[in-house]
Backbone bond lengths (Angstrom), bond angles and torsions (degrees), N, CA, C in turn:
res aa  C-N    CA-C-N  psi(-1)  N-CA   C-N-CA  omega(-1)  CA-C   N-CA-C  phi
1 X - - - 1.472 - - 1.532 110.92 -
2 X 1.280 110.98 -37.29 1.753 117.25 177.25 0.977 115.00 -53.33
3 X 1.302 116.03 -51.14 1.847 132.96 174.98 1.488 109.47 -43.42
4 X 1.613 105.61 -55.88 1.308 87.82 -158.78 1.708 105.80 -96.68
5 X 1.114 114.44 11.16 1.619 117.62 164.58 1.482 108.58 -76.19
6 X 1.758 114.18 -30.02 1.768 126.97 -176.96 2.047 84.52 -70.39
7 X 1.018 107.19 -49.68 1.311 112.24 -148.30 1.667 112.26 -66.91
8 X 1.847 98.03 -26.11 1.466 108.63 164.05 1.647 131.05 -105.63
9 X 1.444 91.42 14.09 1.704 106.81 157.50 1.261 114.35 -90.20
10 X 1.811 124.92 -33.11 1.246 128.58 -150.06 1.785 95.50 -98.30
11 X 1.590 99.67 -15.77 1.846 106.25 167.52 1.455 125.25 -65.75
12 X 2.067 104.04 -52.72 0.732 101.03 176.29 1.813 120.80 -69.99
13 X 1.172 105.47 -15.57 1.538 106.65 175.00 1.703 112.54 -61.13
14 X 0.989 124.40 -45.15 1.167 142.78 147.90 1.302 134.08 -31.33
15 X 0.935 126.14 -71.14 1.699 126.34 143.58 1.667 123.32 -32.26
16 X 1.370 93.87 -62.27 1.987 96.82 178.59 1.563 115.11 -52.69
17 X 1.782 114.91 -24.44 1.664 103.62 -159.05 1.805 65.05 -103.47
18 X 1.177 169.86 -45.09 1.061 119.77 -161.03 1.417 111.43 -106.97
19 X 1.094 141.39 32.29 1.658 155.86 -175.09 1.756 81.07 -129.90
20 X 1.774 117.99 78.17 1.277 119.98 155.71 1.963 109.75 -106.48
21 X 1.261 98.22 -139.09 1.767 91.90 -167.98 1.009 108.55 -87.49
22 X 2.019 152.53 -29.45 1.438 113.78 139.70 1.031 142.55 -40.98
23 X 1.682 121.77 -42.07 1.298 103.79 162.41 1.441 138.85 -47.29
24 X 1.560 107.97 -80.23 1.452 93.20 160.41 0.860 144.03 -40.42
25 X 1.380 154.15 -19.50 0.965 156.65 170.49 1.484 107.80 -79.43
26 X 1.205 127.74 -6.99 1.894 136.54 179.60 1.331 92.58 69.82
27 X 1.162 168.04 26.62 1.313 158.48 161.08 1.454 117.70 -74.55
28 X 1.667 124.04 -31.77 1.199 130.00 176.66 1.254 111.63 -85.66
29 X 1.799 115.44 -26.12 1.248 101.80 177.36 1.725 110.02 -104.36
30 X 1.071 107.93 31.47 1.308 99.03 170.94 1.735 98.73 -111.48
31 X 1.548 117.75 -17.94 1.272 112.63 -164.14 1.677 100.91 -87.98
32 X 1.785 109.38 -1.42 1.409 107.81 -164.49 1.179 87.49 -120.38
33 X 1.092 157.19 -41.01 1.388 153.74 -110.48 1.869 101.67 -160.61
34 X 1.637 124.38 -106.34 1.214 130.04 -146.33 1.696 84.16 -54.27
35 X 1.329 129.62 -40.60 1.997 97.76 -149.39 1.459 89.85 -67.58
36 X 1.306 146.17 9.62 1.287 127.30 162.51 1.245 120.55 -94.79
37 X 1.135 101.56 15.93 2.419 107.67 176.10 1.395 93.55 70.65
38 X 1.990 94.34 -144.11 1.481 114.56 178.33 1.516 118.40 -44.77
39 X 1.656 129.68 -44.27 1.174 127.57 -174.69 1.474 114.78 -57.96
40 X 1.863 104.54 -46.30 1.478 91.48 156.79 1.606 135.24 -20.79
41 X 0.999 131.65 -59.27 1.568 139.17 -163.38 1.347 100.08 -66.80
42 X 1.813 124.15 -40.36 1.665 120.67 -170.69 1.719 95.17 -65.83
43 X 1.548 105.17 -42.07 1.584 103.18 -173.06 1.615 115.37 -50.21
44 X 1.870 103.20 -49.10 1.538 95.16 -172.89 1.533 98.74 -66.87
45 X 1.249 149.61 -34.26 1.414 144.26 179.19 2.047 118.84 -26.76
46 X 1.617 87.22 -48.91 1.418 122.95 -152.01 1.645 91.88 -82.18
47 X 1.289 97.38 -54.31 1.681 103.39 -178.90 1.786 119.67 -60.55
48 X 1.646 111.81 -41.28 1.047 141.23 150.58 1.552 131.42 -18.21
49 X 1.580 100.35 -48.82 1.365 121.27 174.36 1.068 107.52 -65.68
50 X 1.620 124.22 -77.50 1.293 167.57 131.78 1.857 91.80 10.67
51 X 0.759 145.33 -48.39 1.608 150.69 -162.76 1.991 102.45 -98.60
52 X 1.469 95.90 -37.73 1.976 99.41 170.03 1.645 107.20 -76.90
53 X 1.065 91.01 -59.94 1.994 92.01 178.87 1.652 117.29 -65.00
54 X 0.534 86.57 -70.72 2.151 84.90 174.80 1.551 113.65 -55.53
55 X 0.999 127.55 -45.57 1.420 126.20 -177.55 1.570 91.33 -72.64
56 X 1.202 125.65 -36.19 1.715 110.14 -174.58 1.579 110.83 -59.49
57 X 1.610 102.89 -46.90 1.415 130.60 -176.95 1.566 112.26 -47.29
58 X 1.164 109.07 -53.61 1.893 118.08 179.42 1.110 110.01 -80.10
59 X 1.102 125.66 -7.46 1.592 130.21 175.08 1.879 106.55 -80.02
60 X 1.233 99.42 -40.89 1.535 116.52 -141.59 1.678 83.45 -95.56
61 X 1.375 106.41 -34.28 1.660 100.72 -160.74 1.760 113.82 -89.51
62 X 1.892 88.08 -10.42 1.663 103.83 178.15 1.575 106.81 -62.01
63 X 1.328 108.82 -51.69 1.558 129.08 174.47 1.518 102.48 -45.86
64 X 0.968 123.73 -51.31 1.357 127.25 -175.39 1.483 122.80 -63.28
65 X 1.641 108.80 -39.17 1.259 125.63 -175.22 1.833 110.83 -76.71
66 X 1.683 113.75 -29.64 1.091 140.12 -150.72 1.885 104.78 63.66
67 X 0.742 121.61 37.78 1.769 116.07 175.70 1.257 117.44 -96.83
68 X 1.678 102.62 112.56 0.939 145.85 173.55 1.568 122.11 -48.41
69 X 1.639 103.65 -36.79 1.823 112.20 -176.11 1.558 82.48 -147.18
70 X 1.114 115.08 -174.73 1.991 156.68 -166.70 1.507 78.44 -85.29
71 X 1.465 127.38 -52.36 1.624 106.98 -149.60 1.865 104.54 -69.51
72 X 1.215 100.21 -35.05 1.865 100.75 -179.90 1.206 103.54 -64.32
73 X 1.504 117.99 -41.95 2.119 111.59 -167.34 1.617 106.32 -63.30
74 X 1.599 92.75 -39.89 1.840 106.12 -178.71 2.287 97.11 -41.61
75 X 1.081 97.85 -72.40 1.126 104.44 178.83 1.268 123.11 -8.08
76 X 1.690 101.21 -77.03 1.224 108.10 169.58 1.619 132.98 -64.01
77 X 1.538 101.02 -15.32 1.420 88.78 173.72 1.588 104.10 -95.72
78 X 1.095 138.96 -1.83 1.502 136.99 -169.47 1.495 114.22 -122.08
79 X 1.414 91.04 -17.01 2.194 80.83 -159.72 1.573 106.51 109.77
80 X 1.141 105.33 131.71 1.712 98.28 158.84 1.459 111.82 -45.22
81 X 1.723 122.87 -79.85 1.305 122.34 -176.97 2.004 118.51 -25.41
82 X 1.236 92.70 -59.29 1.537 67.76 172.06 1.160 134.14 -144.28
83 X 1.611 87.29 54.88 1.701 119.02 152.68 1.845 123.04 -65.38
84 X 1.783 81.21 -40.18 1.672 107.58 173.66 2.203 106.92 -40.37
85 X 1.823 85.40 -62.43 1.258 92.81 -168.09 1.836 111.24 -51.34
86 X 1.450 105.13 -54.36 1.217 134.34 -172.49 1.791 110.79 -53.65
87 X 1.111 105.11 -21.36 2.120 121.03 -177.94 1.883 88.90 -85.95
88 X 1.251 119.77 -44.18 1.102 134.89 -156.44 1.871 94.73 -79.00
89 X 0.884 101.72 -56.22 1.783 102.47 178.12 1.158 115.85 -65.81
90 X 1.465 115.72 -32.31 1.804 104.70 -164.64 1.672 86.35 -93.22
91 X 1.535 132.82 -10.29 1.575 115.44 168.50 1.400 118.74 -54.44
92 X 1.451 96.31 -32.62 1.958 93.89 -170.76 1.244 96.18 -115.44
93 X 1.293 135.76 15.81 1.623 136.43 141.37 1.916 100.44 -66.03
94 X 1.161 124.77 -54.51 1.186 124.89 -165.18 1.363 108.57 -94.57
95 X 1.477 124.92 0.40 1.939 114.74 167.51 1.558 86.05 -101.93
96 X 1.674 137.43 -14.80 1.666 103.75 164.92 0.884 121.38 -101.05
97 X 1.567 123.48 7.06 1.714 116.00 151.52 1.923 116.96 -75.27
98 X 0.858 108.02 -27.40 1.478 127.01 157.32 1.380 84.90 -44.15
99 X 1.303 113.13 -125.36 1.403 134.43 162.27 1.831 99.01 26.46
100 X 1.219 100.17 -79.73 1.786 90.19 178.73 0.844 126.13 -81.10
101 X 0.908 136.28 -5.22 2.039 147.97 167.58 2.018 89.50 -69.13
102 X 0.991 109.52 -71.90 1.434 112.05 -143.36 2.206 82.02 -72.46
103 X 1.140 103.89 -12.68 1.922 88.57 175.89 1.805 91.42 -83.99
104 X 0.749 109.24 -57.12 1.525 118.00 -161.08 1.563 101.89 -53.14
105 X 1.487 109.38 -31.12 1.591 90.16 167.54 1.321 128.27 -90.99
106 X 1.885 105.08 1.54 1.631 100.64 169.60 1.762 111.47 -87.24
107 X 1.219 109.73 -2.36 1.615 125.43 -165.17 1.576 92.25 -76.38
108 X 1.443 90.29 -45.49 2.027 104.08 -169.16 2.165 105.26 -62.80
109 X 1.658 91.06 -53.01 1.788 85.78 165.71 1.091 117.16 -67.27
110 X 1.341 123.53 -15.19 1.640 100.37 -163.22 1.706 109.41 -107.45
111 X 1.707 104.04 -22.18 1.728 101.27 175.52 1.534 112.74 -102.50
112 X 1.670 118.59 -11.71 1.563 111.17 -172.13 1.343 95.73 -113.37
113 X 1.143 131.04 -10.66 1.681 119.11 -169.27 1.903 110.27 -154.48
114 X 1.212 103.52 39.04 1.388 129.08 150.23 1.613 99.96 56.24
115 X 1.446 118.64 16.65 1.491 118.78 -171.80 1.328 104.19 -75.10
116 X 1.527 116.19 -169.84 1.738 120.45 170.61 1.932 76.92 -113.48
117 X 1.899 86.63 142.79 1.625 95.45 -178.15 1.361 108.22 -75.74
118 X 1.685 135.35 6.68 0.859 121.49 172.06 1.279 132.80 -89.31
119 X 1.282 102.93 -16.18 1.448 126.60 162.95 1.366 113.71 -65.38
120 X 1.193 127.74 -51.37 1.475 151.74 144.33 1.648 82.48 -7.72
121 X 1.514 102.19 -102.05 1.451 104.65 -152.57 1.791 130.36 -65.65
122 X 1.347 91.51 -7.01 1.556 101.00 178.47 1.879 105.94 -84.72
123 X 1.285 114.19 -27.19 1.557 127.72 -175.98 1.457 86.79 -67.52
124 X 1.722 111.61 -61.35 1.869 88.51 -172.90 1.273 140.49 -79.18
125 X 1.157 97.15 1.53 1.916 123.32 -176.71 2.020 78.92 -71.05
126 X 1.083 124.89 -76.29 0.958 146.07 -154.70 1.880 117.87 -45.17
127 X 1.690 87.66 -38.41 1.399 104.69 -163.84 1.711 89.58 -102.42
128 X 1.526 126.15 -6.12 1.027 115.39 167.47 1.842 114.80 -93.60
129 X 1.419 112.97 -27.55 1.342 110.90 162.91 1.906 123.66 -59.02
130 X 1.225 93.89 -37.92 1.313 80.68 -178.04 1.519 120.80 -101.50
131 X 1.653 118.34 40.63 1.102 145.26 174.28 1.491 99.73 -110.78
132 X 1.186 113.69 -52.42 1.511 109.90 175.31 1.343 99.95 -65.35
133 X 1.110 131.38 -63.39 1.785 122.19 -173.22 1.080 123.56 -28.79
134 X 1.726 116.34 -46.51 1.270 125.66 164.52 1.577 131.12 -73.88
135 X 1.539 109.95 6.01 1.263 118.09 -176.13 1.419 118.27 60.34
136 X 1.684 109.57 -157.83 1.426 122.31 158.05 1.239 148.78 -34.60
137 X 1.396 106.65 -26.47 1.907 134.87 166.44 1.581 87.88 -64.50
138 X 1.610 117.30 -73.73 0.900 118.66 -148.21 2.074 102.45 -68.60
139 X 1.282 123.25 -38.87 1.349 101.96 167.30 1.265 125.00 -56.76
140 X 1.298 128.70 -34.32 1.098 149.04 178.20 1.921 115.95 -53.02
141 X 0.824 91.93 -17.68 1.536 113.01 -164.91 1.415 122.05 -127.83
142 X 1.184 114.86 -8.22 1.530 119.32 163.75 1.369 99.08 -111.83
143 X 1.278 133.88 -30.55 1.377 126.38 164.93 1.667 119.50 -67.70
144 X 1.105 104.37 -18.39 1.549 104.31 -173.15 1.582 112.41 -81.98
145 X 1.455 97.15 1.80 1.860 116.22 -172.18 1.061 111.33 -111.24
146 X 1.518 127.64 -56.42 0.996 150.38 178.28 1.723 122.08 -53.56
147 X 1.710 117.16 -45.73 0.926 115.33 -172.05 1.466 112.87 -90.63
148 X 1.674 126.50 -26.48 1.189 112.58 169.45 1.687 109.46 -70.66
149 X 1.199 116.76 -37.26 1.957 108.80 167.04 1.740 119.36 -33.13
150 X 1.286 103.14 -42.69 1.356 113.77 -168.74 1.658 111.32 -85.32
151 X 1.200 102.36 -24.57 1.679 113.53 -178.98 1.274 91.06 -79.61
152 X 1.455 140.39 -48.10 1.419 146.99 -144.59 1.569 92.63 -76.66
153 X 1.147 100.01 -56.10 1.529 98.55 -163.65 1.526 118.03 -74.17
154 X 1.598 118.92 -29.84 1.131 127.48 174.11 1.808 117.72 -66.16
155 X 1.616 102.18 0.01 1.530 90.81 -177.92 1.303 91.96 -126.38
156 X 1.314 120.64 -9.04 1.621 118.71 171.72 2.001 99.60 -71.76
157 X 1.013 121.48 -61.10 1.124 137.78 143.93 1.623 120.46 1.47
158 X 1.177 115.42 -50.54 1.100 125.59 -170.43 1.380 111.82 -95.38
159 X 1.469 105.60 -45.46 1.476 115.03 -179.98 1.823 116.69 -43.41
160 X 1.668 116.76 -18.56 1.100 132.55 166.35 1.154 124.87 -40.48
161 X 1.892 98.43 -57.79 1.649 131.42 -159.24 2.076 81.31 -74.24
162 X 1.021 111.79 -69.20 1.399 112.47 -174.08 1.343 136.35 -24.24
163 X 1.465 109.43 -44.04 1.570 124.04 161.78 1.126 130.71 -90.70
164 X 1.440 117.55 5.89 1.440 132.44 -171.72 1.958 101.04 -88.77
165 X 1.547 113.08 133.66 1.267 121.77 -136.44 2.097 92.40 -57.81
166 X 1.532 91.97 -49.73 1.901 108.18 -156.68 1.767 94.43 -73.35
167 X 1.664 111.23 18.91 1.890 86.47 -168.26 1.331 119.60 -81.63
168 X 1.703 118.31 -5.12 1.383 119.55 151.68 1.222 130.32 -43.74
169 X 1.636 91.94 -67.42 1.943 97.62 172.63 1.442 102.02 -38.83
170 X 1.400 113.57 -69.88 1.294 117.04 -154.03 1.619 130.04 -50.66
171 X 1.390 92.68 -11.51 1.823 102.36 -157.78 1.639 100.95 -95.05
172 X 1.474 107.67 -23.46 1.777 120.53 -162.47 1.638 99.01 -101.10
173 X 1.098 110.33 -43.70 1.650 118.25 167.32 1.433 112.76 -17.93
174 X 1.122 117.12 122.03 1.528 121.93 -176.53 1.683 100.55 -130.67
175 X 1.597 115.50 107.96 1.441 122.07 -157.78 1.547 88.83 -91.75
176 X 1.258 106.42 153.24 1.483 131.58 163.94 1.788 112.11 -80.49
177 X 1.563 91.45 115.47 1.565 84.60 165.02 1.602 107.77 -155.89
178 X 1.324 105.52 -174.60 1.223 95.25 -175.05 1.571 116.23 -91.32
179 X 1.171 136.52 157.80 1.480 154.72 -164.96 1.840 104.94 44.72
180 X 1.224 96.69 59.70 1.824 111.79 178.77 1.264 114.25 -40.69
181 X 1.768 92.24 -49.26 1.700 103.17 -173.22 1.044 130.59 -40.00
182 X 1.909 117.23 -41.62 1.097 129.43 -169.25 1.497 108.84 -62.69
183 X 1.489 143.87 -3.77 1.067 132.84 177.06 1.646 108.64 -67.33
184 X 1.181 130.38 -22.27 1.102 151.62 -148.27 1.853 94.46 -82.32
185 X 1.239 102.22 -50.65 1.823 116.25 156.08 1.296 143.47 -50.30
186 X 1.626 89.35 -41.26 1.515 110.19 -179.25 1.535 103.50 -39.02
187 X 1.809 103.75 -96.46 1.798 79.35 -177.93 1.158 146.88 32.68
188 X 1.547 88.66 -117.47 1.691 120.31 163.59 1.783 124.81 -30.20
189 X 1.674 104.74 -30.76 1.844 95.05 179.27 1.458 92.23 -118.25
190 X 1.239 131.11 12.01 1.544 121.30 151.62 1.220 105.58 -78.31
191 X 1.108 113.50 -65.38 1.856 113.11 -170.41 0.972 127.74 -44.97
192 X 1.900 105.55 -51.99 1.583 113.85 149.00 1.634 133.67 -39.57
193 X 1.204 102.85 -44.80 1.198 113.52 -173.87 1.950 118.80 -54.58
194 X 1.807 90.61 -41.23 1.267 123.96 -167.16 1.301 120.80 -74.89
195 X 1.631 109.69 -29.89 1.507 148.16 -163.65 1.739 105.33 -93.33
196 X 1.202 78.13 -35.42 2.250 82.81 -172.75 1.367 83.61 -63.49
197 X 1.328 106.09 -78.05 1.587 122.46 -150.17 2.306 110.92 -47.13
198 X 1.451 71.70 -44.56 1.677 82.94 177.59 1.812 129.65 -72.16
199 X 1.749 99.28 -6.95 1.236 106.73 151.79 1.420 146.98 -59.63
200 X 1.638 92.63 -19.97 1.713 99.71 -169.73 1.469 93.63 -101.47
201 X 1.181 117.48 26.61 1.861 115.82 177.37 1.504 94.08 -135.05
202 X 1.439 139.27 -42.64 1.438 153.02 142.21 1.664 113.01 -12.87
203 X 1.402 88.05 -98.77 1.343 92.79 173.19 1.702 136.73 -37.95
204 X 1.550 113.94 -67.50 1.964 89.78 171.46 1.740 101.36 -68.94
205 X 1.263 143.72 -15.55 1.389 122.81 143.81 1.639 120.02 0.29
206 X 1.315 101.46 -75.68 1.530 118.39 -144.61 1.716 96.47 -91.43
207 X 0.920 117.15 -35.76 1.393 141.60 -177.98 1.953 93.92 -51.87
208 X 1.622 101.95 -73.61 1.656 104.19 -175.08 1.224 114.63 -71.14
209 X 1.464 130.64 -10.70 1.220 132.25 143.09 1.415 148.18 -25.90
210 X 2.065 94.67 -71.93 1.278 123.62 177.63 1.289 125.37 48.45
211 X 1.600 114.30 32.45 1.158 111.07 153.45 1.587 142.18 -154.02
212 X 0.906 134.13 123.97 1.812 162.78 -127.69 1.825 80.78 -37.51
213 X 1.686 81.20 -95.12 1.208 103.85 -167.69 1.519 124.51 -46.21
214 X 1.700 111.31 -10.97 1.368 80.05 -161.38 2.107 91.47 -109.29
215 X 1.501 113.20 5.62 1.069 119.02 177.26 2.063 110.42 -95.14
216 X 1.077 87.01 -23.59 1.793 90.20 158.89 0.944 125.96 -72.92
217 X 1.661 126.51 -34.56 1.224 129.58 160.22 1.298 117.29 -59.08
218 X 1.079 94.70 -42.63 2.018 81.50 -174.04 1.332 113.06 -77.74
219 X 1.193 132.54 -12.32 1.385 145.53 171.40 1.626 99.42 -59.14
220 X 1.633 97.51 -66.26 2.069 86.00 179.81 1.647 121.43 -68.39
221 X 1.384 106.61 -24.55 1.449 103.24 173.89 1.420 97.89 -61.91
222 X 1.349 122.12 -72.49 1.845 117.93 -175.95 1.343 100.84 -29.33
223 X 1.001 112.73 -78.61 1.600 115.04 -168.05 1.434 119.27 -34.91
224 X 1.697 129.07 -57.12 1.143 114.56 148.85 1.566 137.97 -27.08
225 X 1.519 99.99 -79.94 1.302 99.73 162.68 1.621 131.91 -14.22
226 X 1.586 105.54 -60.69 1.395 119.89 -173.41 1.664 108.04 -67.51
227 X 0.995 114.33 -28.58 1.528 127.01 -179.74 1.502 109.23 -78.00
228 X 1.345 108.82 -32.53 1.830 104.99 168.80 1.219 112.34 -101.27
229 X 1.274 129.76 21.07 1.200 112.80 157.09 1.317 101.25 -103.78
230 X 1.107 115.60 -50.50 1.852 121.31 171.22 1.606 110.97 -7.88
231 X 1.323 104.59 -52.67 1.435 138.16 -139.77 1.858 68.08 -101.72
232 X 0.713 129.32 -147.37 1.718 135.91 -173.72 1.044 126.94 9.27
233 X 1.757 119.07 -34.78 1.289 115.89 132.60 1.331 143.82 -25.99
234 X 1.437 104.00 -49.33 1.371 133.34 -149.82 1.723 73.88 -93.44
235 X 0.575 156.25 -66.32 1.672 150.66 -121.32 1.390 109.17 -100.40
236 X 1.516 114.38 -31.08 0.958 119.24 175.94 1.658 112.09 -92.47
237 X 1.387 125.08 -32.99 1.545 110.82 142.16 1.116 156.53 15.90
238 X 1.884 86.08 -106.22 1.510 105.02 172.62 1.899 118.59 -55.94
239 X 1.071 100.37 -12.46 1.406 96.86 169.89 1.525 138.24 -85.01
240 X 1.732 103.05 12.46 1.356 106.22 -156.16 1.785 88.03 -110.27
241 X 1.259 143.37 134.06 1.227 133.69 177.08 1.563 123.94 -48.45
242 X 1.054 148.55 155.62 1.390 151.89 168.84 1.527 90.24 18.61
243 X 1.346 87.51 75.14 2.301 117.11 161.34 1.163 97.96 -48.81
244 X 1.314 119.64 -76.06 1.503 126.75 -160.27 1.721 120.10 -58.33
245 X 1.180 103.70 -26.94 1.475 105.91 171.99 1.631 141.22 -53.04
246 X 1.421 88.11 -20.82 1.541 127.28 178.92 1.441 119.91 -80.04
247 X 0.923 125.89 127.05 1.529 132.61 160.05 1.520 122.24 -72.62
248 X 1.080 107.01 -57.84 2.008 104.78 163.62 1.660 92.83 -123.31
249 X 1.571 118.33 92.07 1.007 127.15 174.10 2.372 98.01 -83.98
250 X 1.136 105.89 -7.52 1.418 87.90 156.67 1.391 142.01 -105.90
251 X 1.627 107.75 12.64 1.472 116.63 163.50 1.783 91.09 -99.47
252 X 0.712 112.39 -2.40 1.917 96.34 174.74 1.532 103.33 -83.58
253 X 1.164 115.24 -19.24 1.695 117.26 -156.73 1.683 92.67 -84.58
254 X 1.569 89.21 -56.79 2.061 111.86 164.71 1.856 100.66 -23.47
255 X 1.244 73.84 -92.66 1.534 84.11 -168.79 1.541 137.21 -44.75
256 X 1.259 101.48 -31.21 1.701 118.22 157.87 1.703 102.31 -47.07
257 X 1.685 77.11 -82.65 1.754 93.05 -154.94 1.718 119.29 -52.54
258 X 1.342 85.88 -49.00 2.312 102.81 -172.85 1.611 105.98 -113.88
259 X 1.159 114.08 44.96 1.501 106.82 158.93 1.716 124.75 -5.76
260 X 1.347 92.26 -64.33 1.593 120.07 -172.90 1.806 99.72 -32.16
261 X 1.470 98.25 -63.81 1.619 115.91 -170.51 1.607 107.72 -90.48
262 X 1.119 94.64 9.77 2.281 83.38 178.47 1.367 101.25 -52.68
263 X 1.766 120.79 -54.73 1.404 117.02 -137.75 1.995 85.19 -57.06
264 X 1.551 110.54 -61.04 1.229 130.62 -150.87 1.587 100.62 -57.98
265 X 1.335 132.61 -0.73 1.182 147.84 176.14 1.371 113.74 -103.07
266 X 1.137 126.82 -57.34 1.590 114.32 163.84 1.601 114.72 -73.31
267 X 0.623 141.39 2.78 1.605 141.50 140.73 1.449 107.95 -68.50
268 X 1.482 128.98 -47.45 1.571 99.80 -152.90 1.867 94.04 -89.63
269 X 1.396 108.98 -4.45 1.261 125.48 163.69 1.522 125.28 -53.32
270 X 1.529 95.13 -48.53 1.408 92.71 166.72 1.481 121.68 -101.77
271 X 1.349 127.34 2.13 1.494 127.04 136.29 1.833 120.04 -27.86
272 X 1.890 88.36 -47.49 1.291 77.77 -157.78 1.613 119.90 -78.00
């Protein structure tokens, strides 16, 4: 029973570092996934996999390596020589996701809840320091809140798209656009994309853990997880007119559809 309570902390840990502010907000998965219609859904499938197996893998192989941070695993997956380079890229890969996390949550005070965004961004600077202070408890524990909220709502959410008369048409619809092919990619440089970044929260993860089984598990639970929301995301989406036009085309869906829950939605939004 211990295991698999480790195994559904180390999921939800998993979910929260890669469910950041494109995701939630549906913007990443509309730029990877819905503007391609039905094919969308094979993509999140594909990506899906790809997010259970590899995330199990870097978890499992951190333990193995003993690595402590991204810069030792880098190692092993690159070489020292240009691991160097590679420690050096994912630093300013990860101060401009910073960078847009901490704007995107003054965007959230300053256009959905009438705040000044500076307040916005100094509250999460703040609420992110003293998450690190508290270490692992403390990731452990704002994710363990955060990610079933976001699952909850994303399938309450959806259940909308479901009864809505045209959501047949809408779901099989395969839109014409230009460079189609590239869905065929999607996948592969989402997951990747998702996987780099989510290593340097992964890795000493598994490390302060130290153990096999119960960090593989949470790898396929995440991975599931991440694949049904993808998927519920995705569904609830394609139903919104000119998706792509939108910047957080999933507080528009919010706010249309569930008034009731907007506020409690752009908050756990900017939790995330």
């Amino acid at each position: 029973m211990k295991k698999w309570v480790g195994a559904c902390q180390i999921a939800a840990v998993y979910v929260g570092t890669v469910i950041g502010a494109g995701f939630a907000t549906g913007r990443e998965i509309v730029v990877f996934f819905t503007k391609y219609g039905f094919i969308g859904i094979l993509s999140i499938l594909m990506a899906g996999y790809l997010f259970i197996v590899l995330g199990s893998k870097i978890m499992v192989k951190a333990i193995d390596l003993k690595a402590h941070s991204y810069e030792i695993f880098n190692q092993y997956v690159f070489g020292k020589s240009i691991a160097k380079l590679m420690n050096i890229f994912m630093l300013f890969m990860l101060l401009g996701v910073c960078g847009v996390m901490f704007s995107g949550a003054g965007s959230v005070f300053e256009d959905h809840l009438g705040i000044d965004k500076n307040i916005g961004i100094f509250l999460t600077i703040g609420l992110t320091i003293l998450i690190m202070i508290i270490g692992t408890k403390g990731v452990f524990a704002v994710n363990s809140f955060v990610v079933p909220m976001m699952v909850l709502f994303n399938f309450i959410i959806m259940t909308q798209s479901l009864v809505a008369p045209n959501f047949a048409d809408t779901f099989f619809h395969i839109p014409e656009i230009d460079n189609g092919w590239k869905f065929f990619f999607s996948p592969f440089s989402y997951a990747a994309l998702n996987l780099t970044l989510a290593q340097a929260v992964l890795v000493p993860i598994a490390y302060e853990v130290n153990d096999k089984e119960i960090v593989k598990w949470g790898g396929v639970i995440g991975g599931v997880l991440l694949t049904l929301i993808l998927i519920s995301s995705h569904i609830t989406l394609i139903m919104l007119p000119n998706v792509t036009e939108y910047d957080i085309p999933m507080a528009i869906i919010v706010q249309n559809m569930f008034s009731s829950i907007y506020f409690i939605y752009v908050n756990e939004f900017h939790n995330s």
